[in-house]
PyMOL Python script that loads the backbone (N, CA, C, O; Angstrom):
from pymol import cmd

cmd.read_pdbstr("""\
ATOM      1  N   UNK A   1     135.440 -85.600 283.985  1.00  0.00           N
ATOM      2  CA  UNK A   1     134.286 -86.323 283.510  1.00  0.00           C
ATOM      3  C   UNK A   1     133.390 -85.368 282.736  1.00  0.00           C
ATOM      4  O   UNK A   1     133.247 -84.187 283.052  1.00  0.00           O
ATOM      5  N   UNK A   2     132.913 -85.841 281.903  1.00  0.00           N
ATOM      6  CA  UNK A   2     131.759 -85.171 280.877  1.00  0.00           C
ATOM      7  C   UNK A   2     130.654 -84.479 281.414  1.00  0.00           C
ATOM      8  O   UNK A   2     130.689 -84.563 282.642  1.00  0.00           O
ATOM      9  N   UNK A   3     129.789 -83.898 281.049  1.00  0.00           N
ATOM     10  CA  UNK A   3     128.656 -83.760 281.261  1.00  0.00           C
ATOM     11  C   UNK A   3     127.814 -84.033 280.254  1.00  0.00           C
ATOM     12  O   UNK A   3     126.787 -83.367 280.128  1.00  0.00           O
ATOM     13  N   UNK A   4     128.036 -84.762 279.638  1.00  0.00           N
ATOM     14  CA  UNK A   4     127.260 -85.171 278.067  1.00  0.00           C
ATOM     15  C   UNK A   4     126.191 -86.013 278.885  1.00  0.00           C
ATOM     16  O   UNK A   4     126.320 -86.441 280.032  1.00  0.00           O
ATOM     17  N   UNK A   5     124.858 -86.184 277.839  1.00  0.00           N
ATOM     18  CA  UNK A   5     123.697 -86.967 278.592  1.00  0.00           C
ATOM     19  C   UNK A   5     123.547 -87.927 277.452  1.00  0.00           C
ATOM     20  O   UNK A   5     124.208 -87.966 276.414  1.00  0.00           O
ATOM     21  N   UNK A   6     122.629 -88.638 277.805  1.00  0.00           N
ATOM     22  CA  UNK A   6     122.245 -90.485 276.519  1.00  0.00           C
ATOM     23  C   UNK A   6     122.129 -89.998 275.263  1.00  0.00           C
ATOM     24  O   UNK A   6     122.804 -90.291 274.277  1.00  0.00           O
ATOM     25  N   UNK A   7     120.986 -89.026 275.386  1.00  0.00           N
ATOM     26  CA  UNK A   7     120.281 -87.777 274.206  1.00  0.00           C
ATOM     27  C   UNK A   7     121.453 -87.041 273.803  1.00  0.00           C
ATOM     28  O   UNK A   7     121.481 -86.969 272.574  1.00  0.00           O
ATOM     29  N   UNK A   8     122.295 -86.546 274.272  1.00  0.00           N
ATOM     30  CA  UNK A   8     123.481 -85.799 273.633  1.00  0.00           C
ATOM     31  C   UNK A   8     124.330 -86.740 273.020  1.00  0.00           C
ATOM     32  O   UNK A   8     124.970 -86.244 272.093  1.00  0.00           O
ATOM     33  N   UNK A   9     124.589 -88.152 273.267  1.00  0.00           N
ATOM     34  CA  UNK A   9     125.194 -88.901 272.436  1.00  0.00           C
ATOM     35  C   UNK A   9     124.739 -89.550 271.248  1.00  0.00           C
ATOM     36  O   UNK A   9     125.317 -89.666 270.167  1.00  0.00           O
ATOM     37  N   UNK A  10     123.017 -90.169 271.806  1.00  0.00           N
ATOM     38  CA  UNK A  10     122.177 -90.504 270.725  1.00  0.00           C
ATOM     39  C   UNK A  10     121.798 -89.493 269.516  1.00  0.00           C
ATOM     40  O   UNK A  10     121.495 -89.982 268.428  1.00  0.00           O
ATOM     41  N   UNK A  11     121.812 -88.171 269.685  1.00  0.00           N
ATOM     42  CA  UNK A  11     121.923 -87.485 268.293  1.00  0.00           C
ATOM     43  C   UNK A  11     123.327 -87.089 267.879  1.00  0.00           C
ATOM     44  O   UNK A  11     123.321 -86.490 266.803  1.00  0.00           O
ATOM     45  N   UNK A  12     124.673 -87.266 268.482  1.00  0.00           N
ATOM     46  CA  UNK A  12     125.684 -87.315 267.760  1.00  0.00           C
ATOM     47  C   UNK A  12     125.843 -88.753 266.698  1.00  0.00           C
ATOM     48  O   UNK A  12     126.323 -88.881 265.572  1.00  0.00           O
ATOM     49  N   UNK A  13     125.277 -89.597 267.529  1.00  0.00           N
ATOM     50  CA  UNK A  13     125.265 -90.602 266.552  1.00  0.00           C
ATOM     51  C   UNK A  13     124.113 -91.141 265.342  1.00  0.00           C
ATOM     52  O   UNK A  13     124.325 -91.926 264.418  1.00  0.00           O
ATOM     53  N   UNK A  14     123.066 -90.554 265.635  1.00  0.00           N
ATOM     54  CA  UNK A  14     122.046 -90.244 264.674  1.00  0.00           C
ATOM     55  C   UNK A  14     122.994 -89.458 263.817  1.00  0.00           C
ATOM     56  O   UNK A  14     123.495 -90.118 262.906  1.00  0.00           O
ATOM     57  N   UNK A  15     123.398 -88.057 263.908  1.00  0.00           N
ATOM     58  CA  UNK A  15     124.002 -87.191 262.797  1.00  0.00           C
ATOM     59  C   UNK A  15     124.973 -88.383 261.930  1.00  0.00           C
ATOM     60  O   UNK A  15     124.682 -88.785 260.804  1.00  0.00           O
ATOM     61  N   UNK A  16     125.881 -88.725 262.530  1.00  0.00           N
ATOM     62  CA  UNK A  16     126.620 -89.847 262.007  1.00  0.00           C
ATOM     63  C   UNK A  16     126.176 -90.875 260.961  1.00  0.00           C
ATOM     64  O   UNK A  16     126.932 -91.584 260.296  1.00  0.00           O
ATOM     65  N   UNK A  17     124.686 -90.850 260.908  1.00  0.00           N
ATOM     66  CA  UNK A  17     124.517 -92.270 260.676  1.00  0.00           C
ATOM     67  C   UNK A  17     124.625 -93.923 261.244  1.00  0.00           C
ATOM     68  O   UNK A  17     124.644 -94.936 260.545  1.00  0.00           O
ATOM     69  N   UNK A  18     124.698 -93.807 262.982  1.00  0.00           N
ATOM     70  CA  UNK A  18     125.687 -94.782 263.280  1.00  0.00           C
ATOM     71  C   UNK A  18     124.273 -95.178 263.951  1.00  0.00           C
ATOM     72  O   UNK A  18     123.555 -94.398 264.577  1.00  0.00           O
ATOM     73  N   UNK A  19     123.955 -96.837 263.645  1.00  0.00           N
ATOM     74  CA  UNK A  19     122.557 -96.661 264.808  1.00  0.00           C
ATOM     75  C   UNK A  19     123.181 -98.114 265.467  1.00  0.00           C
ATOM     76  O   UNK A  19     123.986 -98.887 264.949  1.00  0.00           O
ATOM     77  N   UNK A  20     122.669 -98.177 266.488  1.00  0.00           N
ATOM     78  CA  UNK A  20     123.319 -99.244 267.389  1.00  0.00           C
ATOM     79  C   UNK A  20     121.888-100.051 267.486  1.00  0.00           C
ATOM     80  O   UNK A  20     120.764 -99.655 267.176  1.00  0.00           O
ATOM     81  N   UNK A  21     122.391-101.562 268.124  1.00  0.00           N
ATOM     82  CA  UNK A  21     120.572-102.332 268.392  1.00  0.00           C
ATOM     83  C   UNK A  21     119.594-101.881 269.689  1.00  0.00           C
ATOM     84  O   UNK A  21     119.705-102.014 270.907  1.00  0.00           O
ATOM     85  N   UNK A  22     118.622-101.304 268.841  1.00  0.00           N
ATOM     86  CA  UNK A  22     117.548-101.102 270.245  1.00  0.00           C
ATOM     87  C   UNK A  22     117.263-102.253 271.517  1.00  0.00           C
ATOM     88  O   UNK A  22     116.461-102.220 272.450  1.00  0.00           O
ATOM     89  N   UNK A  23     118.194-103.180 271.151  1.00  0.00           N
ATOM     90  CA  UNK A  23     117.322-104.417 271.992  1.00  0.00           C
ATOM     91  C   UNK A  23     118.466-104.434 272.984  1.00  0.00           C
ATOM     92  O   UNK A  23     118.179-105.098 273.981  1.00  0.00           O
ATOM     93  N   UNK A  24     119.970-103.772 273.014  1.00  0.00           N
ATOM     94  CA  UNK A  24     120.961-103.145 274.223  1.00  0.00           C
ATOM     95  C   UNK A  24     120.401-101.799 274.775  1.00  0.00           C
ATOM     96  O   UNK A  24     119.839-100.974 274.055  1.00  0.00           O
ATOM     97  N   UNK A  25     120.568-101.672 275.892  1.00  0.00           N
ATOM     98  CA  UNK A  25     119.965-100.120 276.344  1.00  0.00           C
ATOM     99  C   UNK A  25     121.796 -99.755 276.839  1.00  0.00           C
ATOM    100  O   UNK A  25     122.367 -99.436 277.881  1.00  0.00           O
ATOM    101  N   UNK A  26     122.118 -99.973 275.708  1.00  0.00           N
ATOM    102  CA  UNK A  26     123.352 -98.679 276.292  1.00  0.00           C
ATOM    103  C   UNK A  26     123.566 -97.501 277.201  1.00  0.00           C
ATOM    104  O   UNK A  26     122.739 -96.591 277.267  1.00  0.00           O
ATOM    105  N   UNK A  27     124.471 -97.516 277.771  1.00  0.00           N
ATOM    106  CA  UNK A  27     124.904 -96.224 278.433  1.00  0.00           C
ATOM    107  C   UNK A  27     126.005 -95.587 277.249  1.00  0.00           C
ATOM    108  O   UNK A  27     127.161 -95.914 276.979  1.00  0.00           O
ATOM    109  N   UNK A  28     125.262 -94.718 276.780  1.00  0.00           N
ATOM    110  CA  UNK A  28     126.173 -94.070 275.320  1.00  0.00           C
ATOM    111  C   UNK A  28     126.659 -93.154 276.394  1.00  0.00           C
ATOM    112  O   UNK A  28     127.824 -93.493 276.602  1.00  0.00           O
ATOM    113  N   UNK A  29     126.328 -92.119 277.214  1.00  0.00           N
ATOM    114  CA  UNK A  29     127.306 -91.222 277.852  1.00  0.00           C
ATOM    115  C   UNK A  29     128.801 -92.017 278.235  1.00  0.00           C
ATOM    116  O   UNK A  29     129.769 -91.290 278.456  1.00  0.00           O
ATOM    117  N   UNK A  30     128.932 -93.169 278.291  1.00  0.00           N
ATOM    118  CA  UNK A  30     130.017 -94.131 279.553  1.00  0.00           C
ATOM    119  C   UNK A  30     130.523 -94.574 278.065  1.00  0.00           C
ATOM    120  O   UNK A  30     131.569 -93.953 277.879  1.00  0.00           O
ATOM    121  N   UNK A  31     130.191 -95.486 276.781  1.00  0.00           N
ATOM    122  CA  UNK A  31     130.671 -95.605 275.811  1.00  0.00           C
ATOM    123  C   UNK A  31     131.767 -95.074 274.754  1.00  0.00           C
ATOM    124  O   UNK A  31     132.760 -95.627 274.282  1.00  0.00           O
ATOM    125  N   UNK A  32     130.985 -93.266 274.481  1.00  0.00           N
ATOM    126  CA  UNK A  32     131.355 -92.323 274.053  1.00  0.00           C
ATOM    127  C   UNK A  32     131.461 -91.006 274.456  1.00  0.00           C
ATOM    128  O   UNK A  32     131.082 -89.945 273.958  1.00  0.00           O
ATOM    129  N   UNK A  33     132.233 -91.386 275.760  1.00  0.00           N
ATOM    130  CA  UNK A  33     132.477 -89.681 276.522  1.00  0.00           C
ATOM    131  C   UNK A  33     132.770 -88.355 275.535  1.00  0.00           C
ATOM    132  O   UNK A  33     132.327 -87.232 275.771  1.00  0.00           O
ATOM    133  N   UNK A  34     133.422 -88.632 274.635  1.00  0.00           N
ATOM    134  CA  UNK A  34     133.784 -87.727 274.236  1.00  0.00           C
ATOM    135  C   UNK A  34     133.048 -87.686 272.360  1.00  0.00           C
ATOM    136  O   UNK A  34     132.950 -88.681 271.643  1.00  0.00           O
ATOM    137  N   UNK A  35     132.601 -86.129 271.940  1.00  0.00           N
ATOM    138  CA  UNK A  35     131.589 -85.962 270.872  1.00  0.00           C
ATOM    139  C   UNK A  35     132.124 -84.781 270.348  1.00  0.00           C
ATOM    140  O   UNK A  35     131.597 -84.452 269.285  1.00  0.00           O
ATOM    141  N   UNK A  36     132.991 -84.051 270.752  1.00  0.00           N
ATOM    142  CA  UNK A  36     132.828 -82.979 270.350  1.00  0.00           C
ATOM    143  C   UNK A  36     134.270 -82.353 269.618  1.00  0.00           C
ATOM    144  O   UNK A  36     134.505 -81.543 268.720  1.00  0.00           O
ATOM    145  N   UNK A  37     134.969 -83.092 270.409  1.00  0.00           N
ATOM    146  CA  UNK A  37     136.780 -82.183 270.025  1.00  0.00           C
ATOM    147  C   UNK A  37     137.108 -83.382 269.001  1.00  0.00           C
ATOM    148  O   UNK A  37     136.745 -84.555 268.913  1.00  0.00           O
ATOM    149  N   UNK A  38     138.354 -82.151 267.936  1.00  0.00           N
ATOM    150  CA  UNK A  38     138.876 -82.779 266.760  1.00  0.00           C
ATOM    151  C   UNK A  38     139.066 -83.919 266.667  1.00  0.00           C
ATOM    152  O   UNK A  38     139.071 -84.203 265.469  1.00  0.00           O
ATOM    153  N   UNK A  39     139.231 -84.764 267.271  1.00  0.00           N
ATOM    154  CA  UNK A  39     139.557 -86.360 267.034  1.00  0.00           C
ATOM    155  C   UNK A  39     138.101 -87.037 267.051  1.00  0.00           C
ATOM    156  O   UNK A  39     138.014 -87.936 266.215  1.00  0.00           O
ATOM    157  N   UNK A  40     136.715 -86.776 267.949  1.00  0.00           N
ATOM    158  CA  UNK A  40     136.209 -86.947 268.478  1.00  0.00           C
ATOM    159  C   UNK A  40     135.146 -88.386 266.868  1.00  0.00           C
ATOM    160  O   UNK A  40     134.979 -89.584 267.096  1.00  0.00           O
ATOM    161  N   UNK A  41     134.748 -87.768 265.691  1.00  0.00           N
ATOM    162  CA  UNK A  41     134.343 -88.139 264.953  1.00  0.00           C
ATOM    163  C   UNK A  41     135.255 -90.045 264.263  1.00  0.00           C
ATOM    164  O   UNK A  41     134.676 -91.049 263.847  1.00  0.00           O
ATOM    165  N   UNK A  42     136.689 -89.800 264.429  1.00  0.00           N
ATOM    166  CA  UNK A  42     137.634 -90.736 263.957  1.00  0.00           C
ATOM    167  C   UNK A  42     136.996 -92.180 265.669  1.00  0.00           C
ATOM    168  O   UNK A  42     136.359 -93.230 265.581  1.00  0.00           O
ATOM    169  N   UNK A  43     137.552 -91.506 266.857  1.00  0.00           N
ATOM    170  CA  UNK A  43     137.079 -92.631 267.819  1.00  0.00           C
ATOM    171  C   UNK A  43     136.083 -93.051 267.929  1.00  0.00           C
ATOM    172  O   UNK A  43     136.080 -94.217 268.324  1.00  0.00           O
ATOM    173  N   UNK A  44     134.190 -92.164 267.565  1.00  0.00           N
ATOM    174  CA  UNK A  44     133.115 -92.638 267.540  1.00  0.00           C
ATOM    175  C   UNK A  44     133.083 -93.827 266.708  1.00  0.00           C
ATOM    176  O   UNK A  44     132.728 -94.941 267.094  1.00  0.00           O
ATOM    177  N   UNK A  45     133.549 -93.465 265.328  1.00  0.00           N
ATOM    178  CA  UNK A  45     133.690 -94.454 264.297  1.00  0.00           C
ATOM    179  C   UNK A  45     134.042 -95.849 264.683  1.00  0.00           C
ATOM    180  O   UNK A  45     133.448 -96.871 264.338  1.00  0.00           O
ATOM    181  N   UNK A  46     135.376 -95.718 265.654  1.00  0.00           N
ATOM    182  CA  UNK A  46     136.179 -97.197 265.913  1.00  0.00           C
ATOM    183  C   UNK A  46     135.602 -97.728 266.820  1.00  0.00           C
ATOM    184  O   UNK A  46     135.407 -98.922 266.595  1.00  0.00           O
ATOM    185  N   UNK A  47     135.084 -97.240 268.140  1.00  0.00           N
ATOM    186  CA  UNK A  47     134.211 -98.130 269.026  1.00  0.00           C
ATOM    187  C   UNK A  47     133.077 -98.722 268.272  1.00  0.00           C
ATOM    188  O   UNK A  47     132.848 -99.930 268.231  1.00  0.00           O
ATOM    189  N   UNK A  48     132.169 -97.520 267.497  1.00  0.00           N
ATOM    190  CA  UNK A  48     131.063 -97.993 266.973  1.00  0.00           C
ATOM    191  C   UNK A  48     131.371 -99.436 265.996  1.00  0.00           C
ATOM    192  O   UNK A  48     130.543-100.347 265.984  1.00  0.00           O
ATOM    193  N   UNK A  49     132.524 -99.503 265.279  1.00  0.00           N
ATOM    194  CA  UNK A  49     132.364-100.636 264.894  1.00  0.00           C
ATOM    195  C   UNK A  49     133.324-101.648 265.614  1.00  0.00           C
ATOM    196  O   UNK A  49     133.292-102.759 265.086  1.00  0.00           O
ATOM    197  N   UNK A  50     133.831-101.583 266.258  1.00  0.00           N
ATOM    198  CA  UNK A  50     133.996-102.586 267.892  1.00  0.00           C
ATOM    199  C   UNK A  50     132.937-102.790 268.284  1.00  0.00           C
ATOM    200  O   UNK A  50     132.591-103.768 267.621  1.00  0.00           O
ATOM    201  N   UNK A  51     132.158-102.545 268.916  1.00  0.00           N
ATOM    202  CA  UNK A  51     130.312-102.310 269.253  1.00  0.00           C
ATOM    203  C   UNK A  51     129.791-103.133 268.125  1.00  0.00           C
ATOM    204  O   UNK A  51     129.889-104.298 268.509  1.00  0.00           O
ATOM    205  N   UNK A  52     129.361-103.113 267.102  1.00  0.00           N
ATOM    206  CA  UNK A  52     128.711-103.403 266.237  1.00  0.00           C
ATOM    207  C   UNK A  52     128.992-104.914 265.513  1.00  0.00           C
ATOM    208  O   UNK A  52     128.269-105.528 264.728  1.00  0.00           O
ATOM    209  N   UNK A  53     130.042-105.203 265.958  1.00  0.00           N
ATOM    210  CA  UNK A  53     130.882-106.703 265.633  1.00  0.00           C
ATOM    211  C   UNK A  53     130.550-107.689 266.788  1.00  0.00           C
ATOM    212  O   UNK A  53     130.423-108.914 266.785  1.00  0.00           O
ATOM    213  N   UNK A  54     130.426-106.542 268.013  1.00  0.00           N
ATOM    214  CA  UNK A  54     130.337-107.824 269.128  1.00  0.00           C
ATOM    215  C   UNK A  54     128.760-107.572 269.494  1.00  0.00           C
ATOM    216  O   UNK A  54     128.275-107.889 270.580  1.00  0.00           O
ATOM    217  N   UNK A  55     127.937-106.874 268.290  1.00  0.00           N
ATOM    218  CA  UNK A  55     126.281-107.528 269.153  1.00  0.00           C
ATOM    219  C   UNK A  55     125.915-108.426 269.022  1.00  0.00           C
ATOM    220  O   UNK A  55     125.077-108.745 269.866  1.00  0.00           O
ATOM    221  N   UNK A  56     126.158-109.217 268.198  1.00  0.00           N
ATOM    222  CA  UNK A  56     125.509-110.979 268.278  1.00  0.00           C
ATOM    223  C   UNK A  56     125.733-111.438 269.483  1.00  0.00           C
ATOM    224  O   UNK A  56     124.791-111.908 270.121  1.00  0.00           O
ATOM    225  N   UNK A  57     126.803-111.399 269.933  1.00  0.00           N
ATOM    226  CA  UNK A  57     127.148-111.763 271.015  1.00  0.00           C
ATOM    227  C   UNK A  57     126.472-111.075 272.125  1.00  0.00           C
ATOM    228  O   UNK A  57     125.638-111.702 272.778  1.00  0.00           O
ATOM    229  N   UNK A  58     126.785-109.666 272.449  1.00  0.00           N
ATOM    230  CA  UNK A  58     125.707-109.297 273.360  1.00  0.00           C
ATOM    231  C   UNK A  58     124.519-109.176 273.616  1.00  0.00           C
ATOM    232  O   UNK A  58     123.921-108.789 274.620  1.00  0.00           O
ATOM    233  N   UNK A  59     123.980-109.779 271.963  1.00  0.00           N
ATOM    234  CA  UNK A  59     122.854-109.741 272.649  1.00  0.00           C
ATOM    235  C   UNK A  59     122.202-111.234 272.947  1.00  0.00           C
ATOM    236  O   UNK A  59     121.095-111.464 273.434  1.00  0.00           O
ATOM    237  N   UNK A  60     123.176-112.152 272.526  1.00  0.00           N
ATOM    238  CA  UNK A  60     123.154-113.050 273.157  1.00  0.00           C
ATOM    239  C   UNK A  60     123.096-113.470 274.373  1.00  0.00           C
ATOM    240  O   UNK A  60     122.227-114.337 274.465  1.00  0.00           O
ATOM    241  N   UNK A  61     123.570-113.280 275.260  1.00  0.00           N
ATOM    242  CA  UNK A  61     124.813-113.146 276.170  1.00  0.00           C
ATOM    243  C   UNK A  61     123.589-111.446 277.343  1.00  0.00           C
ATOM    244  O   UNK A  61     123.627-111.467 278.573  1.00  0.00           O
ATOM    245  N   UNK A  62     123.276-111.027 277.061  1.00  0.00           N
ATOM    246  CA  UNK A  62     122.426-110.067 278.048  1.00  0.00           C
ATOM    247  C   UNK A  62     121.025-110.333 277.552  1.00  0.00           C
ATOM    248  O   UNK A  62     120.180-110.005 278.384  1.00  0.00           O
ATOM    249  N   UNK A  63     120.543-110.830 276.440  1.00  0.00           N
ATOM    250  CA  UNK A  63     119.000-110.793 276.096  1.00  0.00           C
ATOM    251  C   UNK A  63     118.265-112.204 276.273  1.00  0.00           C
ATOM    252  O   UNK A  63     117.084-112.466 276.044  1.00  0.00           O
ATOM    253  N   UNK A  64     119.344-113.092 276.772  1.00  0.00           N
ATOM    254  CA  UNK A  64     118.950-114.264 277.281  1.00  0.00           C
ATOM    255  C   UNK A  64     117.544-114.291 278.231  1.00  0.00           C
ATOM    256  O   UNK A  64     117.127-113.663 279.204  1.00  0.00           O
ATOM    257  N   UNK A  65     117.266-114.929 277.729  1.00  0.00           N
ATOM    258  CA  UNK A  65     115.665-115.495 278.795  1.00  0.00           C
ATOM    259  C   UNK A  65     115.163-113.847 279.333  1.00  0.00           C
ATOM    260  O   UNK A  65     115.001-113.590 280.526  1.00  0.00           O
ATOM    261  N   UNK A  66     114.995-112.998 278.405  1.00  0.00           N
ATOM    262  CA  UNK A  66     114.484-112.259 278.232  1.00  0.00           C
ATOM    263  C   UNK A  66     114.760-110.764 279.547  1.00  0.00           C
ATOM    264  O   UNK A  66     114.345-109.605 279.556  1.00  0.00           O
ATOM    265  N   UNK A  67     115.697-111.606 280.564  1.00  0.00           N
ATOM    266  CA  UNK A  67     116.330-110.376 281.235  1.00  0.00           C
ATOM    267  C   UNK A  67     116.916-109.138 280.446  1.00  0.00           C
ATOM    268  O   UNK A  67     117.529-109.372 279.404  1.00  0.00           O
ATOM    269  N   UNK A  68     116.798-108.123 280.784  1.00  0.00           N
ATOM    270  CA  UNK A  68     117.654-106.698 280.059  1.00  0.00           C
ATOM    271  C   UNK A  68     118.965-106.172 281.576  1.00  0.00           C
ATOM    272  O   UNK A  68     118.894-105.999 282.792  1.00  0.00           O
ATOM    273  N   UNK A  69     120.050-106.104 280.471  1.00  0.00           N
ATOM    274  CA  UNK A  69     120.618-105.651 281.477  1.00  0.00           C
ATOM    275  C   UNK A  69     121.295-104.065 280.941  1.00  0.00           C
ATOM    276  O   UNK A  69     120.742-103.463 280.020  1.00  0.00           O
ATOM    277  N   UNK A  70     122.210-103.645 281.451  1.00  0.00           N
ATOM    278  CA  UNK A  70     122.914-102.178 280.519  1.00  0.00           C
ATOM    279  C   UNK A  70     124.578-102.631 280.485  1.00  0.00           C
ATOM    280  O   UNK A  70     125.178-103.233 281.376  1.00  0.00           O
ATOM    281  N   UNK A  71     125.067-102.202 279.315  1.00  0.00           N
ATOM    282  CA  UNK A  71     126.247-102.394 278.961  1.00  0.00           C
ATOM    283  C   UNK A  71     127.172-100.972 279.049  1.00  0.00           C
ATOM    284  O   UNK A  71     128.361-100.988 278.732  1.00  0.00           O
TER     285      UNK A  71
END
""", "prot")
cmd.dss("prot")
cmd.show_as("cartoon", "prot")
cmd.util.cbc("prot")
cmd.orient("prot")
């Protein structure tokens, strides 16, 4: 298991360019364990836009009647 923290993922993905919706409170450590080794840039990419296809939906679907939950 990693020791990466929210902040260690949230500025790998800031550097990226990759911004996700503030209105999910992600667990980016559990998302994107991994930031750092050679492949690491190609898989951020593919979840992030897996992620990014299904927020209508999540935030449908968790932002309902104004509960927050974590994904």
């Amino acid at each position: 298991m990693s020791d990466l923290s929210h902040a260690d993922v949230a500025a790998k993905l800031n550097k990226l360019k990759l911004e996700l919706s503030p209105e999910i409170s992600y667990r980016l450590e559990t998302l994107f364990p991994r930031i750092e080794d050679w492949a690491a840039k190609g898989w951020i990419r593919v979840k992030y836009k897996a992620v990014k296809q299904l927020e209508p939906l999540l935030e449908e679907i968790l932002l309902r009647g104004g509960s927050r939950f974590y994904w």
